[in-house]
N, CA, C and O of each residue as an XYZ file, in Angstrom:
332
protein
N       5.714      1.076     -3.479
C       5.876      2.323     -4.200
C       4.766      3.283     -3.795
O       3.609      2.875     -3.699
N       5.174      4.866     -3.496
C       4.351      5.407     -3.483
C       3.254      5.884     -4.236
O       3.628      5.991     -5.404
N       2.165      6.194     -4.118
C       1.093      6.561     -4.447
C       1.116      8.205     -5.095
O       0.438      8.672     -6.011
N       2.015      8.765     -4.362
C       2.195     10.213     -3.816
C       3.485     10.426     -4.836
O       4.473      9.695     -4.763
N       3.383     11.362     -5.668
C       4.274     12.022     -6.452
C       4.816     13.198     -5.501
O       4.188     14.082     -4.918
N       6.332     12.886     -5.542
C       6.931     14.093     -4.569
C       7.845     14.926     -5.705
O       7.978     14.534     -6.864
N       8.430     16.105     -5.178
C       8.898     17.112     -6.171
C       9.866     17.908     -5.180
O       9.195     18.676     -4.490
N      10.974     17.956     -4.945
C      11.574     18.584     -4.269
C      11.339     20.579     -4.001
O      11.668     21.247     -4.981
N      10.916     21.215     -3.003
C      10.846     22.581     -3.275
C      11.832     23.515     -3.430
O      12.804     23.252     -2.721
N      11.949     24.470     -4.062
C      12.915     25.361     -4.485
C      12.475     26.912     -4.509
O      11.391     27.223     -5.004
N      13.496     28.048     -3.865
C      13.380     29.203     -4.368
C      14.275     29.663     -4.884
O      15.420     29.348     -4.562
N      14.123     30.160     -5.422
C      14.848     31.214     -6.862
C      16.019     30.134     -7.336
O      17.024     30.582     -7.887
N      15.912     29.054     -7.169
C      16.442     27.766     -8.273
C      17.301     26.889     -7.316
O      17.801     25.814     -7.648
N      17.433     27.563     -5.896
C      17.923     26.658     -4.574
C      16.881     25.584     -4.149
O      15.846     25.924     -3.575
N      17.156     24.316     -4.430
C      16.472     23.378     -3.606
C      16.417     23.509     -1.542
O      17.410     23.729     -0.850
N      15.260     23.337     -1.114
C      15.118     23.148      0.163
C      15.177     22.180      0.870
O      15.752     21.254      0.299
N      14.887     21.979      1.745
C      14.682     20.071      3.036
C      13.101     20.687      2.965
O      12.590     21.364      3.858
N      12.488     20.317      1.771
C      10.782     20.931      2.000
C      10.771     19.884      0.492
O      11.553     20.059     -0.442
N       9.623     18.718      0.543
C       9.250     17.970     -0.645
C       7.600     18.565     -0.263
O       7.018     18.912      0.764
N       7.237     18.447     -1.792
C       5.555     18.593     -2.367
C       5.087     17.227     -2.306
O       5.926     16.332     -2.194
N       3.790     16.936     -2.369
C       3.464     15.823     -2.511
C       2.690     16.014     -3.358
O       2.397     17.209     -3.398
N       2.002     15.211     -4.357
C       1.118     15.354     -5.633
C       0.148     14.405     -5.771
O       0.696     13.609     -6.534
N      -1.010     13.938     -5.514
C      -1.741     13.401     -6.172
C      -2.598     13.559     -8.037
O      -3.818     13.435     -8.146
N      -1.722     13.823     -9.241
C      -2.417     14.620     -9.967
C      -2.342     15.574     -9.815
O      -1.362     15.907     -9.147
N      -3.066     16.432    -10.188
C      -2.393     17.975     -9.984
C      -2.938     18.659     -8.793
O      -2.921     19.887     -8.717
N      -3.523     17.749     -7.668
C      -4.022     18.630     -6.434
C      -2.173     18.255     -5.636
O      -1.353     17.567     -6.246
N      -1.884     18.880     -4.247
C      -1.359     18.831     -3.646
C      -1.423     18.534     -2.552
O      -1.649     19.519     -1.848
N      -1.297     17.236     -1.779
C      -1.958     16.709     -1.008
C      -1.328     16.302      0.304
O      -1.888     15.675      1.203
N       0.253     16.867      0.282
C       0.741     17.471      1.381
C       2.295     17.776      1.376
O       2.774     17.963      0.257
N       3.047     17.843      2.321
C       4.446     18.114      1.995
C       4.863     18.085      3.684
O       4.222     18.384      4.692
N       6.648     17.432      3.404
C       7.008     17.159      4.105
C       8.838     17.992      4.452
O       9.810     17.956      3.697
N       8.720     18.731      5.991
C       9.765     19.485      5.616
C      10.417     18.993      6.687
O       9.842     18.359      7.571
N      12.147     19.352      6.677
C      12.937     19.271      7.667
C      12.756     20.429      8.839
O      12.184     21.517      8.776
N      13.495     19.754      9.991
C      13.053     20.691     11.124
C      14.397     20.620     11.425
O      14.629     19.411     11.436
N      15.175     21.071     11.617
C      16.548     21.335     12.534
C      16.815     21.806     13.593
O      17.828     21.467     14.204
N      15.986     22.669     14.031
C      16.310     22.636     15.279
C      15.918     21.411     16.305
O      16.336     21.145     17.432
N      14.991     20.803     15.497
C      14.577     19.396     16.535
C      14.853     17.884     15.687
O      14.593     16.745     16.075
N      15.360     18.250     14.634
C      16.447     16.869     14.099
C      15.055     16.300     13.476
O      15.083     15.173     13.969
N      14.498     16.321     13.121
C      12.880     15.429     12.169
C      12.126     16.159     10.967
O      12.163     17.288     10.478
N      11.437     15.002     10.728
C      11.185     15.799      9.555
C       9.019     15.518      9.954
O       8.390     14.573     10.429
N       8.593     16.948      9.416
C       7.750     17.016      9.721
C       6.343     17.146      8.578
O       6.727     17.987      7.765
N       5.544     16.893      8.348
C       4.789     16.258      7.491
C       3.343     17.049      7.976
O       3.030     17.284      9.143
N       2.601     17.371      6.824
C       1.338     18.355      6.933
C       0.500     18.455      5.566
O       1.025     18.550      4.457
N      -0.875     18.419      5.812
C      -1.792     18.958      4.758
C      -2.789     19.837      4.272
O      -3.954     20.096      4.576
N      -1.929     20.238      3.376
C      -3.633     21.272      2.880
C      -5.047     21.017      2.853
O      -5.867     21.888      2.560
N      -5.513     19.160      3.328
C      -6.591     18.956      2.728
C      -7.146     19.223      4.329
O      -8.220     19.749      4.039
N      -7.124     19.210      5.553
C      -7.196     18.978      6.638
C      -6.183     19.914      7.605
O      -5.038     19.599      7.929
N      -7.026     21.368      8.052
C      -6.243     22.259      8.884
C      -5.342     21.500     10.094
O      -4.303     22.134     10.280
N      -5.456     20.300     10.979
C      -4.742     20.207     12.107
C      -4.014     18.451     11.960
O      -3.469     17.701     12.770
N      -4.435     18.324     10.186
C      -3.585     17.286     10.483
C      -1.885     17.317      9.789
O      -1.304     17.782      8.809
N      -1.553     16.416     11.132
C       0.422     17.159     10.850
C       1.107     15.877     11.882
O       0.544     15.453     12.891
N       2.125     15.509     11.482
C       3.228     14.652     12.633
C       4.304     14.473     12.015
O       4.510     14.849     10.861
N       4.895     14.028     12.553
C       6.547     13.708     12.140
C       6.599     12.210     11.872
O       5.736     11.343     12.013
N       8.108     12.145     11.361
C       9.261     11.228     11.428
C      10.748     11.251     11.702
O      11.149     12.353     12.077
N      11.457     10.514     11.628
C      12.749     10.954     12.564
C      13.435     10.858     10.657
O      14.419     11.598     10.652
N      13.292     10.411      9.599
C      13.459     10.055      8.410
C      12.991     11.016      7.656
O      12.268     11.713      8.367
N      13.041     11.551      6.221
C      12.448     12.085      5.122
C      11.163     10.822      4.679
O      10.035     11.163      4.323
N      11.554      9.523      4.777
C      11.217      8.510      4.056
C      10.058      8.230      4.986
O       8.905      7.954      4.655
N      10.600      8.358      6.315
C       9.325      8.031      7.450
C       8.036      9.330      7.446
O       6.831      9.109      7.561
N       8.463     10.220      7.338
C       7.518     11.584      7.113
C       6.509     11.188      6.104
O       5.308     10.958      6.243
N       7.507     11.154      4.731
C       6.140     10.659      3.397
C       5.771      9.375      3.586
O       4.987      9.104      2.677
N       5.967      8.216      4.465
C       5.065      7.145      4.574
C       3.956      7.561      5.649
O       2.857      7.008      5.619
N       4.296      8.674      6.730
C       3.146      8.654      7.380
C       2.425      9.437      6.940
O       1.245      9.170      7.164
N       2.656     10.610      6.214
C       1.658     11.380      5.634
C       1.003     10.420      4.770
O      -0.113     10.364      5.285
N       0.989      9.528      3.653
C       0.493      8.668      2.662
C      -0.471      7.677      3.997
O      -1.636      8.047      4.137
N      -0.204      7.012      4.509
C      -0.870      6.234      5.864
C      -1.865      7.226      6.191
O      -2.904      6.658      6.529
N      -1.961      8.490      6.225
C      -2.795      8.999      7.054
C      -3.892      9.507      6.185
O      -5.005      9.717      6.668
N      -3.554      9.779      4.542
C      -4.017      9.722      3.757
C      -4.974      9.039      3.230
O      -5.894      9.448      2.521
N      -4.762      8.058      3.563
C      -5.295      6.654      3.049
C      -6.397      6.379      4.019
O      -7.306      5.597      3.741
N      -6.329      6.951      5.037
C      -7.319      6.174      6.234
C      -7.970      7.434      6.215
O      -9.125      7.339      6.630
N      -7.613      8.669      5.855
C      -8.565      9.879      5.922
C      -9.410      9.968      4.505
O     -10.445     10.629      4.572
N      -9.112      9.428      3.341
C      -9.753      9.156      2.334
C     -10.930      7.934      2.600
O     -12.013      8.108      2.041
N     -10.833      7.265      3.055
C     -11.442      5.921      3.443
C     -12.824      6.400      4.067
O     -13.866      5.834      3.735
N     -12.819      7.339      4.879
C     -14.489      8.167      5.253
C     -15.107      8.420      3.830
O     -16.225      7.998      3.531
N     -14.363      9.088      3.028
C     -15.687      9.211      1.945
C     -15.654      7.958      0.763
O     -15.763      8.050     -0.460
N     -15.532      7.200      1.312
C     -15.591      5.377      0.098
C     -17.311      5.761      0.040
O     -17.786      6.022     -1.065
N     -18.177      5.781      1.225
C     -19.977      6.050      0.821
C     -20.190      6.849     -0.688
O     -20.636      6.449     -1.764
N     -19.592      8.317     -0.185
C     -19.647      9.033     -1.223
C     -19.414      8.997     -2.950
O     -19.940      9.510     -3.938
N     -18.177      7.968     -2.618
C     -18.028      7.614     -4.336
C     -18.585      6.331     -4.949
O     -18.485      5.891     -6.094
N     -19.288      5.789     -3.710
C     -19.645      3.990     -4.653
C     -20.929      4.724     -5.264
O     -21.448      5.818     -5.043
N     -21.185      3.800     -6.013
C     -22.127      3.947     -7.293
C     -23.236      3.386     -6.578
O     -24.303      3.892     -6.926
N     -23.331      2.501     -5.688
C     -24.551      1.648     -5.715
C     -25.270      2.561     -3.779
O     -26.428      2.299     -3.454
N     -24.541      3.346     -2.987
C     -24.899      4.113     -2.075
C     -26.093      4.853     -1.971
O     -26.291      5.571     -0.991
């Protein structure tokens, strides 16, 4: 199960091929369809150049969450108590 609260995006009450991702109330990335190249493509606000695909919706939010996880993992120093 994911970690990552997703939310489908919408304008003016039309849903898109564009999901939010949520950690809590920051937003910690989102994953949209691409059609002209058949994939779905995956990106974050926390980190200007990080971005990749999947050929899946399902594969997009597992690699964004994967990449998450290993880009959170640099600041483990920062939050232990005993550092």
């Amino acid at each position: 199960m994911s970690r990552i609260q997703w939310q489908q995006d919408r304008v003016a009450g039309v849903p898109l091929n564009r999901h939010l991702g949520f950690v809590g109330p920051v937003e910690v990335g989102h994953v949209a369809y691409d059609g002209s190249n058949r994939f779905w493509i995956w990106a974050t606000p926390l980190q200007e150049d990080a971005w990749g695909y999947g050929p899946t919706e399902q594969a997009a939010k597992a690699a964004l969450e994967h990449w998450l996880a290993a880009w959170l993992e640099n600041f483990r120093p920062f939050f232990q108590a005993d550092a």
